[in-house]
N, C-alpha and C positions, 0 to 999 in steps of 0.2 A: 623637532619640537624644542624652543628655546626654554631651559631652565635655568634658572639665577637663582643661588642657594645664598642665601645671607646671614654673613656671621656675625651678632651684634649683643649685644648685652653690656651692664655693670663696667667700666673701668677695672681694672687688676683683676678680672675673669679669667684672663689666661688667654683669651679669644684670639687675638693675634697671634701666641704661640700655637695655638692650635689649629686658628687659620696655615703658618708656616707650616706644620708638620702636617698634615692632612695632603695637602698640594703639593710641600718640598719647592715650591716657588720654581718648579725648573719652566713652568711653562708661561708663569706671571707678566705680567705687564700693568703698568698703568692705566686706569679708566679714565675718560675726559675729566674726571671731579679730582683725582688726584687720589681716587682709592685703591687698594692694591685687587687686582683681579688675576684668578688664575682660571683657565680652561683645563679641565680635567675627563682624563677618562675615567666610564662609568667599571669598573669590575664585574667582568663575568667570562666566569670559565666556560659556558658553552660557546662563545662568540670562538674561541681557541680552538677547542675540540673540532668547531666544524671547521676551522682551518688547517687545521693538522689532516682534516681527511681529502678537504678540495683542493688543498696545494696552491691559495689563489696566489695572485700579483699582489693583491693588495687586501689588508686586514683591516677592516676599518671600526674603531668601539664607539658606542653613541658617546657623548661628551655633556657634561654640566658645567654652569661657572659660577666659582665659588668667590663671592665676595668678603672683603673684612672690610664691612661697616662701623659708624660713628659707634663710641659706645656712651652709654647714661654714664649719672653721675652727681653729685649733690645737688648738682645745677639743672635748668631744667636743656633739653637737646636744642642746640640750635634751628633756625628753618633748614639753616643748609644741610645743615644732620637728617635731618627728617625726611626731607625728597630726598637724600641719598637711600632710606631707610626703606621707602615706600618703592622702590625700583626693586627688590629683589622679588621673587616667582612666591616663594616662600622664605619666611624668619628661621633662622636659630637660634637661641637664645643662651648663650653660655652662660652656667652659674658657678660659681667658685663654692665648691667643696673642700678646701684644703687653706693650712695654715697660711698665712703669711707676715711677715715678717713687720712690712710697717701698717699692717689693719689689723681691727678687732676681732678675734674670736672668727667663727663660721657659723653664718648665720643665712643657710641657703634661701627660706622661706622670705626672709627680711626683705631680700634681695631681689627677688623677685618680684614681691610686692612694689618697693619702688620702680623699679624699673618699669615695672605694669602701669604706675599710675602717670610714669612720663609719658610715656606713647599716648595713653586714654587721653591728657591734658591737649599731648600737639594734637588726637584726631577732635578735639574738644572745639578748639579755634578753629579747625575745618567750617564744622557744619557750622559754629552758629557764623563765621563772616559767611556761606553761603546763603545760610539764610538771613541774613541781614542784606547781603547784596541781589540776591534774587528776586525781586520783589514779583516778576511775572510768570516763578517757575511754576510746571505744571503741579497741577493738584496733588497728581500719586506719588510724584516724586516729592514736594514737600513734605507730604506725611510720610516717608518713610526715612528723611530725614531729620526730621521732627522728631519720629520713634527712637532715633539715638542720641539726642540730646540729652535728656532726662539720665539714662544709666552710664555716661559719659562723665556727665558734671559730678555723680554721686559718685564716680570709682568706681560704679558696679560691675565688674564685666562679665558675671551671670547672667543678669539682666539683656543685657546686649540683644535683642532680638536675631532671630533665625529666620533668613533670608531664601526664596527660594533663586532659581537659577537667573529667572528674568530679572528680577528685582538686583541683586548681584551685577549684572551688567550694568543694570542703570545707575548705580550706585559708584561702579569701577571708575570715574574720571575722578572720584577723589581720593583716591589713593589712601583711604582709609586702614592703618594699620589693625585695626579692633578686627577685619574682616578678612584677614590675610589669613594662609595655613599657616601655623608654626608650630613649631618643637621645641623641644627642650635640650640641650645638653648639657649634665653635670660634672665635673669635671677631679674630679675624685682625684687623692694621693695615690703613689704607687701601691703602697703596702693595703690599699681597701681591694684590689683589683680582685684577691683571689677570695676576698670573703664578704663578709657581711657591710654594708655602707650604710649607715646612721643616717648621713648628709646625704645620702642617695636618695633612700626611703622616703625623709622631706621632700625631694623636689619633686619623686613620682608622686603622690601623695595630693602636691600641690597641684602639678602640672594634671593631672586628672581629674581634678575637680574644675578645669580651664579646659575639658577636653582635649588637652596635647599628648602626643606618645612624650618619651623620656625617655635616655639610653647614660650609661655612665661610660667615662668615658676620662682616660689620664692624658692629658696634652707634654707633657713629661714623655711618660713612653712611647708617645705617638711621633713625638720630634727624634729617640734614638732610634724606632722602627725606620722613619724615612731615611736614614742615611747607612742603612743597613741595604746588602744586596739582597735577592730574592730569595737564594738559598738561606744565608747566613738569617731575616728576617721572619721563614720559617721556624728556624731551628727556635730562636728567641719567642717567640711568641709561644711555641709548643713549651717551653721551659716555664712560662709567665701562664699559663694552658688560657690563651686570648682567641676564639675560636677563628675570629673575624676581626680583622683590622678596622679601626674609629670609622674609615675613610667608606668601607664597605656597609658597616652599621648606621650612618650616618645618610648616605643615596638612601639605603632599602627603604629608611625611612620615611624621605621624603617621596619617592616615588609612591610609596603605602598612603601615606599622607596624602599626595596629590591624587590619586587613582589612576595611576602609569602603568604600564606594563611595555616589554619589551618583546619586537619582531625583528626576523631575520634578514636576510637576500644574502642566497648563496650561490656561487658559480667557479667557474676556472678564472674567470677578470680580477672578482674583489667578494670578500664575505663581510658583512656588514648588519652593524644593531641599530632597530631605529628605533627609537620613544612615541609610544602613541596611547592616548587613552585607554583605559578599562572599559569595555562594552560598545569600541572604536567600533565601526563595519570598515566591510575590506577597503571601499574606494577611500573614506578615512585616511587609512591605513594606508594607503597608496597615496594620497594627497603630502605623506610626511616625507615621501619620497621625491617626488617632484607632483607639480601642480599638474601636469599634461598626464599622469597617470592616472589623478582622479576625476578630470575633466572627461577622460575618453575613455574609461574601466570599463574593459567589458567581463573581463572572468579574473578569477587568480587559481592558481593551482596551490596546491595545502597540504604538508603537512607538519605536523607536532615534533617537536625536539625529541623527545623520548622514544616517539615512534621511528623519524629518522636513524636515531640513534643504533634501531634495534638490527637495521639493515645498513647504513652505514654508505647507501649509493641513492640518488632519487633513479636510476632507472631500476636497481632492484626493488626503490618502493612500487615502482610502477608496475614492475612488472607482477608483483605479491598485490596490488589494486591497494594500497596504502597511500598512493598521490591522490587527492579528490580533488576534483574540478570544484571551485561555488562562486558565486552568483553576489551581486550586490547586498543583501541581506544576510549576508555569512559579518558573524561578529568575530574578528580578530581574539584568539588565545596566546596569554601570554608564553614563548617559546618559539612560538609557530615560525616556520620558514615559508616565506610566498614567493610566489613567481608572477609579476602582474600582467596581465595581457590588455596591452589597451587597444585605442586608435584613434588619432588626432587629423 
């Protein structure tokens, strides 16, 4: 499952730096637009554990790619800014908590607010040249983009109607930013890390009245953790007591956000994490695998990370009756290790 994590916000956010230290840019490359893109592995220490026990050839961790998008700014975004904007899976939205040098004061909520109204303005010129140019679109679909004109032009993004799944798709070729997941990250000085954050509190505050999670988060410490070794990054984060690294804080979220959850495949070849919806069923679940898995699914064999864990071998699950056999109507649990059995 393709995710594209977008990091875009305000000008002098820090976003860039914290695009840098999040990724460490060791795996970066340039996107056709000229934007900086890194592929990253997602963090998780069970994907390890059940390597350490199967000894495969190959470890494999699901992966996300984290973009550093256009950011706002007095001005209102470019178009070009904007279709870069509207390509990512989900928004982040970096807000500057912390002093700086050639800008006024910190003013997270200020900040937000604009930024909120430049996206509303570009989804603004969406709909109505749509509906200026659509003169023979269908009925359900004008009215439902009819229904965002009104709280578009106001600023409202309360207002914003709630969409369900079908309408959602019909809605998806305009790449409507109002209708995206997004987050929040605030991006706090070092010295708020171990206490209380003033500028935190605003942006949770704000961001949950916009239905968003919110995480703080020091792009400062996050740029020394990256050039830190694994051990030596330990030790510093136990001293800083940071339980979870930005970069771990920052997926769980999106994943929460999106309703993702994480499956296994494990063997002597290769151990491997794959991304697949909340409330996925198996052939799903098998489809993020290869296509000819959910095309021809006939069983998968099952079991839970915790429960492997407790036996440490699938034939000792087996032979303890802890491997279940299930059936097309089996909904994927997040942990779970599968074995899919098809035929093509």
């Amino acid at each position: 499952m393709a995710l594209t994590i977008g990091l875009t916000g305000l000008a002098q956010s820090g976003k860039t730096t914290l695009f840098n230290s999040l990724t460490n840019m060791a795996n970066a490359s340039e996107t056709g637009k000229g934007r900086p893109m890194a592929h990253v592995q997602v963090p998780d220490a069970r994907l390890w554990a059940l390597s350490e026990i199967f000894k495969p050839k190959k470890t494999t961790p699901a992966t996300v790619d984290f973009l550093d998008m256009p950011s706002g700014g007095t001005s209102s975004l470019t178009p070009q800014a904007v279709a870069e904007i509207r390509t990512a899976t989900v928004l982040v939205e970096v807000v500057r908590c912390f002093e700086h040098p050639y800008l006024e004061g910190v003013s997270p909520v200020a900040d937000m607010e604009n930024f909120e109204t430049e996206l509303m303005l570009a989804d603004l010129k969406v709909v109505e040249g749509k509906l200026e140019r659509a003169k023979k679109m269908d009925a359900h679909e004008r009215s439902l983009i009819e229904s965002l004109a009104a709280p578009l032009s106001d600023g409202d993004y309360n207002a914003i109607p709630t969409f369900n799944e079908e309408d959602r798709k019909l809605l998806s070729g305009l790449g409507l930013l109002c209708l995206k997941p997004c987050l929040v990250v605030a991006n706090i000085p070092e010295h708020e890390l171990t206490g209380e954050s003033a500028s935190f509190h605003q942006v949770q505050e704000y961001a949950q009245s916009r239905n968003m999670p919110a995480i703080a988060v020091c792009a400062d410490i996050e740029a020394q953790l990256a050039e830190l070794s694994d051990e030596d990054r330990t030790v510093f984060m136990e001293d800083l007591n940071i339980e979870k690294s930005g970069l771990e804080q920052l997926i769980s979220m999106c994943y929460k956000r999106l309703g993702l959850q994480t499956f296994f495949t494990a063997g002597d070849d290769e151990c491997r994490a794959w991304t697949t919806a909340i409330g996925a069923k198996a052939p799903e679940a098998a489809g993020e695998i290869h296509s000819d898995l959910q095309r021809g699914f006939i069983r998968a064999e099952v079991i839970g990370y915790d429960t492997f864990m407790t036996c440490k071998s699938l034939n000792v699950a087996k032979d303890k009756g802890l491997l279940r056999v299930e059936g097309k109507e089996y909904v994927v649990q997040d942990g779970d290790i599968l074995n899919i059995r098809f035929n093509v």
